[in-house]
C-alpha positions in Angstrom: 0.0 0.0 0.0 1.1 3.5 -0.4 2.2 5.8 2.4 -1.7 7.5 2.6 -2.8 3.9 2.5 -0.7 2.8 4.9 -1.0 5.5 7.1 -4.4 4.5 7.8 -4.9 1.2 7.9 -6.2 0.6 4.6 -5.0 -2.1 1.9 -3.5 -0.3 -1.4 -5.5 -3.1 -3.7 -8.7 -4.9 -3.8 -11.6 -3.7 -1.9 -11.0 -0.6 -0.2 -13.3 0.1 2.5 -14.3 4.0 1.9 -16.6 4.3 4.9 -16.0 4.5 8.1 -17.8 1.7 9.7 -15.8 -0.4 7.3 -12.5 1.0 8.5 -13.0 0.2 11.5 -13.7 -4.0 10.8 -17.1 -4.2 11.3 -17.8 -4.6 7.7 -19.9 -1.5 7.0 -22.8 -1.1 4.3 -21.8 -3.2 1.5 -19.1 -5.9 1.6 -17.7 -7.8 -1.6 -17.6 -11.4 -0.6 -14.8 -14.0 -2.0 -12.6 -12.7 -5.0 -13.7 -9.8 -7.7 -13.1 -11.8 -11.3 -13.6 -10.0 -14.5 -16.7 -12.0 -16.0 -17.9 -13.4 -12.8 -20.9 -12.4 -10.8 -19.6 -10.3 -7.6 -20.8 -11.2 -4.9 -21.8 -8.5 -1.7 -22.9 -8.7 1.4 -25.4 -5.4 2.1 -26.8 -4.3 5.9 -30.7 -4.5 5.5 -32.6 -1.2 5.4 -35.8 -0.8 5.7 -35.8 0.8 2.3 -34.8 0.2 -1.2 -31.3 0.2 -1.8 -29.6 1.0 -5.5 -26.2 -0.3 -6.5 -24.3 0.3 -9.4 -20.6 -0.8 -10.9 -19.4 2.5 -12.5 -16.1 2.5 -14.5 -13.1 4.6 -14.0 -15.0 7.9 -15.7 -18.0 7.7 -13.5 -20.5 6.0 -16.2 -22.7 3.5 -14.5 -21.4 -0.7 -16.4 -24.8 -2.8 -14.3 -27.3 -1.5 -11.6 -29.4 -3.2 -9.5 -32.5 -2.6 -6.8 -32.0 -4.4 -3.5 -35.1 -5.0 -1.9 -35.8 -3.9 1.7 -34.6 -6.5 4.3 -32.3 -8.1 1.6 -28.9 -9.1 2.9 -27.1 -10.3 -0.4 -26.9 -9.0 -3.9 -24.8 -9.6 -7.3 -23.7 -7.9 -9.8 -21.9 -9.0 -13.1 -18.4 -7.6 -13.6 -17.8 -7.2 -17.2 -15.1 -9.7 -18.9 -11.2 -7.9 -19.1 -8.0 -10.0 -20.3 -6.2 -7.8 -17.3 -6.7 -6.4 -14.1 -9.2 -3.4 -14.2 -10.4 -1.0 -11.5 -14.1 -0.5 -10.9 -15.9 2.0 -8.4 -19.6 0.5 -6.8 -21.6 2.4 -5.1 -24.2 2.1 -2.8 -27.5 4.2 -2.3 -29.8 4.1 0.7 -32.0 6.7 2.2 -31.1 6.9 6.5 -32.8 9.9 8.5 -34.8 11.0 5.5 -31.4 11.7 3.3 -29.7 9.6 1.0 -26.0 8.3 1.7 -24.1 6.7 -0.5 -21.2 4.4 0.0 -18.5 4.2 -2.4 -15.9 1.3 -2.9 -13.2 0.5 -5.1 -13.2 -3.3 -6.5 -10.0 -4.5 -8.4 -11.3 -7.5 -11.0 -8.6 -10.2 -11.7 -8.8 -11.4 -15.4 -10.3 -14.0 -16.2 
C-alpha cells in the first residue's frame, strides 16, 4: 500500500473500504464477498434497510457498467463484472436513504482477469 494507505490502515489493492464503519472492521454497508473476477458475478454482502437500496458498478469515468435494486430487508446482492483480459479497477456504489437523506457508499473493486 502506499504511504496515505498505509498510514491509515487501509490495503492499497482490492476492496478498499471508503466508509468508516468499514475501516473500523465491522464490515460497514456493503461488503464484496470472495474474490472480484472479470466476468464473474460479484458477490456483496449489504446491511438491510428498511428501504430500497440501489447499487451500481461504475467504471473509472464515473458512467454506470450494471445497476441493481436491492429490496428492503435483503442481505445479499450480485452484480456482473464485465469480462477484461487484465486487471481493471471499478468504483460501486451504494445508495440508501437513513434519517430522511440519502447516503451513498463508495468502494473500489479490483477485478482479476479471467
Amino acid at each position: 500500500p502506499d504511504a496515505a494507505s498505509a498510514a491509515l490502515g487501509l490495503p492499497g489493492e482490492g476492496v478498499t473500504p471508503i466508509d468508516t464503519a468499514s475501516a473500523t472492521g465491522t464490515g460497514g454497508m456493503v461488503v464484496v464477498e470472495g474474490h472480484a473476477v472479470a466476468g464473474k458475478p460479484l458477490k456483496l454482502r449489504v446491511a438491510p434497510q428498511a428501504s430500497p437500496m440501489r447499487i451500481e458498478l461504475e467504471d473509472d469515468t464515473g458512467a454506470v457498467i450494471e445497476e441493481s435494486e436491492i429490496a428492503p430487508h435483503v442481505t445479499r446482492a450480485t452484480l456482473p463484472l464485465p469480462p477484461a483480459t487484465a486487471r481493471a479497477t471499478y468504483l460501486l456504489a451504494l445508495h440508501y436513504t437513513r434519517n430522511g437523506g440519502e447516503e451513498t457508499v463508495i468502494r473500489t473493486v479490483v477485478a482479476a482477469p479471467h
